[in-house]
C-alpha positions in Angstrom: -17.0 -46.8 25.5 -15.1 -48.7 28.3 -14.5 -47.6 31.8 -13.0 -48.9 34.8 -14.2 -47.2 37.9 -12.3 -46.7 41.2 -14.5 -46.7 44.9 -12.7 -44.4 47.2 -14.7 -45.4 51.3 -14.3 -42.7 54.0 -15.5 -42.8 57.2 -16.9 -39.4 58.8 -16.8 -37.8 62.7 -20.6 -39.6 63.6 -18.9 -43.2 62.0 -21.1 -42.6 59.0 -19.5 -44.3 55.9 -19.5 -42.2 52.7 -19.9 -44.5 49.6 -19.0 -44.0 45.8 -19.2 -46.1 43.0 -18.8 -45.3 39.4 -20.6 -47.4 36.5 -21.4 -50.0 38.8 -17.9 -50.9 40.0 -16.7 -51.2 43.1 -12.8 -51.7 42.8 -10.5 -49.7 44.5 -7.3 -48.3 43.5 -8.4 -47.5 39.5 -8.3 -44.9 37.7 -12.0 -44.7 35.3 -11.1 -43.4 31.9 -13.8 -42.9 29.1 -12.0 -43.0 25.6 -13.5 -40.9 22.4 -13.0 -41.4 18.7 -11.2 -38.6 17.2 -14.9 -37.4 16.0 -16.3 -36.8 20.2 -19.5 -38.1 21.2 -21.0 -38.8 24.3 -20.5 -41.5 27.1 -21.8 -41.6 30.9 -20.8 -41.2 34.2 -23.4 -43.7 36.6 -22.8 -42.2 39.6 -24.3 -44.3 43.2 -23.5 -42.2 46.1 -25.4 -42.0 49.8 -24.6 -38.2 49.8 -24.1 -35.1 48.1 -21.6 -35.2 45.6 -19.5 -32.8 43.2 -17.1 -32.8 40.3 -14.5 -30.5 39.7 -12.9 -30.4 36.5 -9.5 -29.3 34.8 -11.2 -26.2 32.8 -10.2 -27.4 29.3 -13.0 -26.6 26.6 -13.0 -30.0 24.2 -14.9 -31.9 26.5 -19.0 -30.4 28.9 -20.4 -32.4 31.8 -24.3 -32.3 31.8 -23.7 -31.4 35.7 -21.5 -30.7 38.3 -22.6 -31.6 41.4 -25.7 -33.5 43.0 -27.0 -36.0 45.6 -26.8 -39.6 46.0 -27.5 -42.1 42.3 -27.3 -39.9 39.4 -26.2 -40.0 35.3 -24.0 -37.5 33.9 -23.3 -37.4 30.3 -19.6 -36.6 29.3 -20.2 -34.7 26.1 -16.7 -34.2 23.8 -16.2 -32.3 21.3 -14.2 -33.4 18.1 -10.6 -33.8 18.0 -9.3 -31.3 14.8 -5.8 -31.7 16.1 -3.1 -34.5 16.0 -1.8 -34.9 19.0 -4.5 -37.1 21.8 -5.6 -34.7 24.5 -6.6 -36.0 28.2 -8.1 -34.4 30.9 -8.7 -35.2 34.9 -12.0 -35.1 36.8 -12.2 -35.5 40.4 -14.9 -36.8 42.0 -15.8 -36.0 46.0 -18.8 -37.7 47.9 -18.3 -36.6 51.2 -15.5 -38.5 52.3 -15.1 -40.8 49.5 -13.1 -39.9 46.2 -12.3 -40.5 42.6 -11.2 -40.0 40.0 -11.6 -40.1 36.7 -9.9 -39.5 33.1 -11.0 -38.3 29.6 -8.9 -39.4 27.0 -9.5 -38.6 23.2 -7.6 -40.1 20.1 -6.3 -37.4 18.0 -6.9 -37.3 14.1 -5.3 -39.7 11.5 -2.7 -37.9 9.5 -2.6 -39.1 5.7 0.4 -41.2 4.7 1.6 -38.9 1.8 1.3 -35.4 2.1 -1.5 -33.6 -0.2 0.3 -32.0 -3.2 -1.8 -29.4 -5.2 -1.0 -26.9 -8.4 -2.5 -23.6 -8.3 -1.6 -21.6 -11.5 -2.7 -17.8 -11.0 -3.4 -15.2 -13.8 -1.3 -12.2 -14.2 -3.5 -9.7 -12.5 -3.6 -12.2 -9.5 -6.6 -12.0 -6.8 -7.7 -13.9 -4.2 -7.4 -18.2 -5.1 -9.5 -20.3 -2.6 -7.6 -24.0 -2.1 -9.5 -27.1 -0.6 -7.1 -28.2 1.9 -8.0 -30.9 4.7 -11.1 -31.0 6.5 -11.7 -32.3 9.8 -7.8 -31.3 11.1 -7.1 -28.4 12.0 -4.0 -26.8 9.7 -2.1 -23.3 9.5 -0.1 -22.2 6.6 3.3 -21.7 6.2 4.5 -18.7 3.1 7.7 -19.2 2.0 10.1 -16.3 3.1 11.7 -13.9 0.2 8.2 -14.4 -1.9 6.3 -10.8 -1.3 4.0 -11.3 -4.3 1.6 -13.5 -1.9 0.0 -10.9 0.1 -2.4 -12.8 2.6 -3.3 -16.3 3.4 -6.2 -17.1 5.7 -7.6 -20.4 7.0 -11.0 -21.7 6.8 -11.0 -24.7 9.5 -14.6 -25.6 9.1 -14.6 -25.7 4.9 -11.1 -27.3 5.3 -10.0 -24.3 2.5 -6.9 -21.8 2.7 -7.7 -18.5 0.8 -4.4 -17.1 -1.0 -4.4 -13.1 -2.2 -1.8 -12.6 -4.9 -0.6 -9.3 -6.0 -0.7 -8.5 -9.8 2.5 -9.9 -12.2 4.7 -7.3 -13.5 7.2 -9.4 -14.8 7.6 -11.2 -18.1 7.9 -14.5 -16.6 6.3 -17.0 -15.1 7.0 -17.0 -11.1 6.8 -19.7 -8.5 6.1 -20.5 -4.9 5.4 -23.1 -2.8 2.9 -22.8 0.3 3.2 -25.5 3.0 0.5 -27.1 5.0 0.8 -28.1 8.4 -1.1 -29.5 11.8 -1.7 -26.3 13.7 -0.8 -28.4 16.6 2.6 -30.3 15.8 3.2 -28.4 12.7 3.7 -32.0 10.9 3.2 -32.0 6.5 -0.2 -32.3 5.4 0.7 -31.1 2.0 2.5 -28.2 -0.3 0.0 -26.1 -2.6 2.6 -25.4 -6.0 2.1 -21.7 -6.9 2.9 -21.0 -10.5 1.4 -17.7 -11.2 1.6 -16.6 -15.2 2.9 -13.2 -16.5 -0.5 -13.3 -18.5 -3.9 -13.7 -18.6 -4.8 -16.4 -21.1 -3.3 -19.3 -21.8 -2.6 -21.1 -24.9 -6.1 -23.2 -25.8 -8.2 -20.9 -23.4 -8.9 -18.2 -25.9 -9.8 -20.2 -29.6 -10.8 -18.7 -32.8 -14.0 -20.6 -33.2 -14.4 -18.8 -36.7 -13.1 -16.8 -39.2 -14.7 -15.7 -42.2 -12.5 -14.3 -45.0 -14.9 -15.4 -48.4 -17.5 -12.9 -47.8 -20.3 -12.5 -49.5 -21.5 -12.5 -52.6 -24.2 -9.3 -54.2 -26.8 -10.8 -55.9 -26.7 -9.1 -58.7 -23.2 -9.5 -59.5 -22.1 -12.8 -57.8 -19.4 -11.1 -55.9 -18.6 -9.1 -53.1 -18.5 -5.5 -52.6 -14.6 -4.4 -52.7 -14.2 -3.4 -49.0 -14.9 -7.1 -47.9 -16.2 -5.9 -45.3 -18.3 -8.6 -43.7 -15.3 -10.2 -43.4 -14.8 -10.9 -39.5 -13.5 -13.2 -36.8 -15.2 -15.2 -33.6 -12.9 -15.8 -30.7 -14.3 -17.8 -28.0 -14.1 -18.4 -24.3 -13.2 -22.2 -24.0 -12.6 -22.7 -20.4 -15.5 -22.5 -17.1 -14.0 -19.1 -16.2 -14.2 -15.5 -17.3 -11.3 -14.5 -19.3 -9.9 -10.5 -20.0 -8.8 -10.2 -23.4 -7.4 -7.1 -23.1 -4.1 -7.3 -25.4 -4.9 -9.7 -27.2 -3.3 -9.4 -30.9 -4.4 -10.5 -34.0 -2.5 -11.1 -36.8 -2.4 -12.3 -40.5 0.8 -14.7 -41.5 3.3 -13.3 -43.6 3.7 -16.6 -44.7 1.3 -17.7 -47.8 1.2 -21.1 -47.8 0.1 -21.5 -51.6 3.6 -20.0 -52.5 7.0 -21.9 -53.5 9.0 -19.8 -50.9 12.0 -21.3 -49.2 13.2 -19.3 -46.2 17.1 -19.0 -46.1 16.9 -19.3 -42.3 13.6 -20.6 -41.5 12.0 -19.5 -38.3 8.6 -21.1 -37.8 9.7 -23.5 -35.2 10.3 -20.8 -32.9 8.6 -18.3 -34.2 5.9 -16.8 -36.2 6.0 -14.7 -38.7 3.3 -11.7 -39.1 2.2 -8.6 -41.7 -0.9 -7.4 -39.3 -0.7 -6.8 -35.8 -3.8 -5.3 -34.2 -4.5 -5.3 -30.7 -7.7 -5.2 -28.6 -7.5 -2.4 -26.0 -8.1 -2.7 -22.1 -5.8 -2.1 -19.2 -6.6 -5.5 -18.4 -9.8 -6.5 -17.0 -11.9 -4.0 -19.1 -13.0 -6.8 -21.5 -14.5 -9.7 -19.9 -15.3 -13.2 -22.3 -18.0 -15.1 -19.8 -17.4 -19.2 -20.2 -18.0 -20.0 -23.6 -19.5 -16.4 -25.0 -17.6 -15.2 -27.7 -16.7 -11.9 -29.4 -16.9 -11.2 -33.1 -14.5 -8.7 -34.7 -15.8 -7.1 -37.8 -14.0 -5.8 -40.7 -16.6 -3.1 -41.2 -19.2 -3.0 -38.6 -22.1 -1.9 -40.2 -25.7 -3.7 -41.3 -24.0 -5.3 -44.4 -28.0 -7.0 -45.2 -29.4 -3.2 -45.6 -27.2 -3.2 -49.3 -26.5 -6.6 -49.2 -29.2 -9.6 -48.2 -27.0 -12.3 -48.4 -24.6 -10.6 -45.6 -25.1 -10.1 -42.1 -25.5 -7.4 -39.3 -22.5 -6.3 -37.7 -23.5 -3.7 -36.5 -23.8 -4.9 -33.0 -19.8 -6.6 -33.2 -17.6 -6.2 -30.1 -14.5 -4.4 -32.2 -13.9 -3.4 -35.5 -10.8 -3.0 -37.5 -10.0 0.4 -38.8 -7.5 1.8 -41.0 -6.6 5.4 -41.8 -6.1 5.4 -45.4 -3.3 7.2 -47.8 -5.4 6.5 -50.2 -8.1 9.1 -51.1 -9.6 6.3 -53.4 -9.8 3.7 -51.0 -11.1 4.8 -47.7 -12.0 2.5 -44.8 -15.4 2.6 -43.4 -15.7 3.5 -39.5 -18.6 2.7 -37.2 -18.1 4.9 -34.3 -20.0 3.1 -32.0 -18.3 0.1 -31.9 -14.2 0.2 -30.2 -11.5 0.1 -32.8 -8.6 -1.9 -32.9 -5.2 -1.1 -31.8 -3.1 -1.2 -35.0 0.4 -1.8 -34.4 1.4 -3.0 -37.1 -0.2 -3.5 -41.0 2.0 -3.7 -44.5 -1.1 -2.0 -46.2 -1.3 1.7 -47.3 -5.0 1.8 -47.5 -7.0 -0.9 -45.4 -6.6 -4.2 -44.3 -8.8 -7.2 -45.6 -8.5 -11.0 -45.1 -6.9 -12.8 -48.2 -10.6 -13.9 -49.6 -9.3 -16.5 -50.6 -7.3 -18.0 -47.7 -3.8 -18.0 -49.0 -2.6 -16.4 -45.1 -3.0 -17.6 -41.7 -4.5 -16.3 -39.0 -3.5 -16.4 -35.5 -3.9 -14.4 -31.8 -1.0 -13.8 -29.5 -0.6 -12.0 -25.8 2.8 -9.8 -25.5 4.8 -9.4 -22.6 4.1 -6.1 -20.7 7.7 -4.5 -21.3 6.7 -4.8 -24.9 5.5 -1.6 -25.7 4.4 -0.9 -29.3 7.3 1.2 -29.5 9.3 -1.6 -28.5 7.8 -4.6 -30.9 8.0 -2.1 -33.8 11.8 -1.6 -33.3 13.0 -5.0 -32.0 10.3 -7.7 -33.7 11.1 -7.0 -37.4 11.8 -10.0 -39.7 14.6 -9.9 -41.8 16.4 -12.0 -44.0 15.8 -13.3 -47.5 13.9 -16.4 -49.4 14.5 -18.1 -52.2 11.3 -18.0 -55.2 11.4 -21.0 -56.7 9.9 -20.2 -60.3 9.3 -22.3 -63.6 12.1 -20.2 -64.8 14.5 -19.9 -62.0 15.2 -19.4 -58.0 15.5 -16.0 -56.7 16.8 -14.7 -53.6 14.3 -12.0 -52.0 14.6 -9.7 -49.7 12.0 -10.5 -46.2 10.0 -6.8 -46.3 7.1 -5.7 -44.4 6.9 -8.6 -41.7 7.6 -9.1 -38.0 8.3 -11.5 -35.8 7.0 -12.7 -32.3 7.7 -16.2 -30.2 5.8 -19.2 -30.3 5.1 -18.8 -26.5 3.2 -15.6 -27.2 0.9 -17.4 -29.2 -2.8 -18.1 -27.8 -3.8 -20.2 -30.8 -3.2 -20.1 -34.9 -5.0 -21.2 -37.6 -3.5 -22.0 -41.0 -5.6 -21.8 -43.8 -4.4 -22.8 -47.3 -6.3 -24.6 -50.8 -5.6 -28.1 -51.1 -5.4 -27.2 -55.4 -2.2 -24.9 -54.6 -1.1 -26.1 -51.3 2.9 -25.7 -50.6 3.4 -25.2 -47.3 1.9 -24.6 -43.7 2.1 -20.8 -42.8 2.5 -21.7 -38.9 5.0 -24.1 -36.9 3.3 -27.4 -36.3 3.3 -27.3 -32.8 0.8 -24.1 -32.9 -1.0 -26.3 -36.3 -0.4 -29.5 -37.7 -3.0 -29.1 -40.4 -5.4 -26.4 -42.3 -8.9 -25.2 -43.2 -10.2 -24.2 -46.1 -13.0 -22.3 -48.3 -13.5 -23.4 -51.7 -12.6 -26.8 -53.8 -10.3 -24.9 -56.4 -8.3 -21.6 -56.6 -11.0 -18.3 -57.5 -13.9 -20.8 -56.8 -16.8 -18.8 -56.4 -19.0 -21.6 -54.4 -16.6 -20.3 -51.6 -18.4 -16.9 -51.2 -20.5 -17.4 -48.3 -18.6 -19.9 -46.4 -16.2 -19.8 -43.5 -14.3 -22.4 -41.5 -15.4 -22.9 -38.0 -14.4 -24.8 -35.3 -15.9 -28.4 -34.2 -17.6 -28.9 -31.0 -17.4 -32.3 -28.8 -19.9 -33.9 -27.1 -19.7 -31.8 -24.1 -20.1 -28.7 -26.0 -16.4 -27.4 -26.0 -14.2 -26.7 -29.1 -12.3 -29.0 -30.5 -8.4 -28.0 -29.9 -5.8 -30.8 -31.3 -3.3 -28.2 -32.9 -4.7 -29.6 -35.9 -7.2 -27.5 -38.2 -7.7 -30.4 -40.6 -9.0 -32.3 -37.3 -10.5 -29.3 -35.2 -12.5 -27.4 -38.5 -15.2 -27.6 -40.7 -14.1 -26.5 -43.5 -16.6 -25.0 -46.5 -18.8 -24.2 -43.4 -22.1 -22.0 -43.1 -21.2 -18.5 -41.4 -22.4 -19.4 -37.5 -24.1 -15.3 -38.1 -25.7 -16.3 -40.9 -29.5 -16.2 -40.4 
């Protein structure tokens, strides 16, 4: 590092000339100054003196002398520290050898700011928490909340790890809320960057949450090549698609009202915007009492019991996360409970003894999250579909009345699955926004080869599931039960 050294002569009472020179130089009348990169380091003071010298400093902290004072030729190392700030700092040292005096300065070159300001998205959950940010490292930085937003309760900086931790209070609302945090140079306050808050009112979004699986065939008893009349292997597999854990507390599940092998014309057709259900049933939590870990699953049973101990073509469900359970009208057709496995929430379900998938795939299946200010109460009163469609028949069109259905947005919907037969295949139970295509079990209508088989989702080559909005792409269709051993 350069320096230019000044040589300040005195002459004491006995005539005895007090010399000082600095780095070898002896011209007068120049200030020496030493000049860091923004990163510090160290350079030297060569001091040549006939007598005892000092150096007294301006007390800043960036910048440690290895020593202070001395006698006659000596080294001193000027050690600096680096420069997290903006703005170039200085400092004075004078140097006194007797009679003879310099001094000297210190200058350090502040950091480089980046041309365009850093811009980041941070999209929050609904229960909120703490969100750690990279930010900047090597500059020091302090955080500026926007004013009027209370929902962001803390921020605190992390200079070293160049990261900002943001604590955000829980979502209440039924929409999506925004906020944006700015970034700037502790020192000068100048823009290093904007972090975009977008926090969600819920807690999984659409293509986080998949149905891998759904098995609705089930299987067939050997000794009469069809299944028991509960169905009740029948069950689903949602998995965790994303690298975080996910609360599926709330999550609904529901059957389409829609059968898609059916010549049905809706008077005022609503599957663009919305989709249209006969099964609501929900899984319980208060939301965060039912963690999915990154790609783990959980398996919802129809009946959860060891279908192999009557059945050995079936499977054990015994050990499934939920089951669905109806209280039947029907003396004659009771449902089957497992106690130790959680039952669903039913909030809604058109039948009056239990619930089974169509076996033959005729419905859709998809899973939603609700708004909190939709109560069950609430869905049951204001989310009925009505209307009328028209049956178009080999001997006529008739207008029907829409009975036993409800109705929710497409933006509630996680993900949806149509299913259908390509022999009878009229039309797709879901908009094709939420699926383009369907799945399938079984060549022809009644085809018994489809006991046994389920559709499941494809993998990539990373491992994920495949997620196009397409089940014709993202399905195997005629596939082997993934719990089949």
């Amino acid at each position: 590092m350069a320096s230019v050294v000044m040589l300040a002569i005195g002459c004491s009472k006995d005539s005895k000339q007090d010399s000082l020179v600095i780095n070898g130089i002896t011209e007068a009348g120049k200030t020496p100054e030493f000049n860091f990169t923004p990163d510090g380091g160290i350079s030297v003071i060569d001091i040549q003196s006939n007598t005892v010298w000092a150096i007294s400093t301006d007390g800043q902290d960036w910048y440690e002398l290895s020593a202070l004072k001395g006698e006659g030729n000596a080294k001193v190392n000027i050690t600096v520290k680096s420069n997290r700030g903006d703005v170039e700092r200085s400092a004075r040292l004078n140097l006194a050898a007797g009679t003879a005096t310099a001094t000297i300065a210190i200058v350090q070159k502040s950091q480089i700011l980046p041309t365009d300001p850093q811009q980041t998205k941070l999209r929050v959950r609904a229960y909120g928490g703490e969100k750690v940010v990279g930010v900047m490292k090597g500059i020091d930085f302090s955080v500026e909340l926007p004013q009027n937003v209370n929902w962001i309760k803390n921020a605190s900086v992390n200079q070293e790890d160049g990261t900002v931790s943001l604590l955000f209070a829980e979502n209440e609302t039924d929409e999506f809320r925004t906020a944006d945090v700015k970034i700037v140079t502790t020192a000068s306050k100048k823009a290093l960057g904007t972090i975009h808050i977008s926090q969600s009112w819920r807690n999984i979004e659409p293509g986080e949450l998949l149905i891998e699986e759904i098995f609705f065939t089930s299987n067939a008893l050997p000794e009469t090549g069809r299944p028991e009349k509960h169905n009740g292997d029948q069950y689903y597999k949602l998995t965790n698609n994303t690298d975080e854990v996910l609360y599926a507390d709330g999550v609904m599940i529901m059957e389409s009202k829609i059968n898609s092998t059916l010549p049905y014309e809706y008077i005022t057709p609503i599957k663009d915007t919305h989709t249209g259900i006969q099964t609501a049933y929900c899984i319980p939590g208060n939301g965060k009492d039912i963690p999915v870990k990154p790609g783990e699953s959980l398996v919802i049973a129809n009946n959860a019991q060891n279908h192999t101990l009557e059945n050995p073509n079936s499977f054990d469900l015994s050990n499934a996360n939920f089951e669905w359970y109806d209280q039947s009208s029907s003396s004659a057709n009771q449902d089957i409970d497992n106690p130790a496995v959680p039952n669903l929430e039913i909030w809604y379900t058109y039948s009056l003894s239990y619930w089974i998938l169509h076996n033959r795939g005729y419905t859709g299946h998809a899973i939603a999250i609700l708004p909190k200010s939709v109560t069950k109460e609430k869905f049951l009163k204001e989310y009925k579909w009505e209307g009328q469609y028209i049956n178009h028949t080999k001997v006529g069109d008739f207008t029907m009345n829409i009975s036993k259905a409800y109705k929710i947005p497409n933006e509630w919907v996680l993900d949806a699955v149509n299913l259908s037969l390509k022999q009878l295949f009229y039309s797709l139970e879901f908009g094709e926004k939420l699926d383009a295509g369907y799945a399938f079990c079984g060549e022809i209508d009644m085809d018994p080869k489809r006991y046994g088989k389920s559709v499941r989702r494809k993998r990539d080559a990373n491992g994920k599931l495949v997620d196009t909005n397409n089940s014709t792409n993202d399905f195997i269709s005629n596939a082997i039960p993934s719990l089949k051993k």
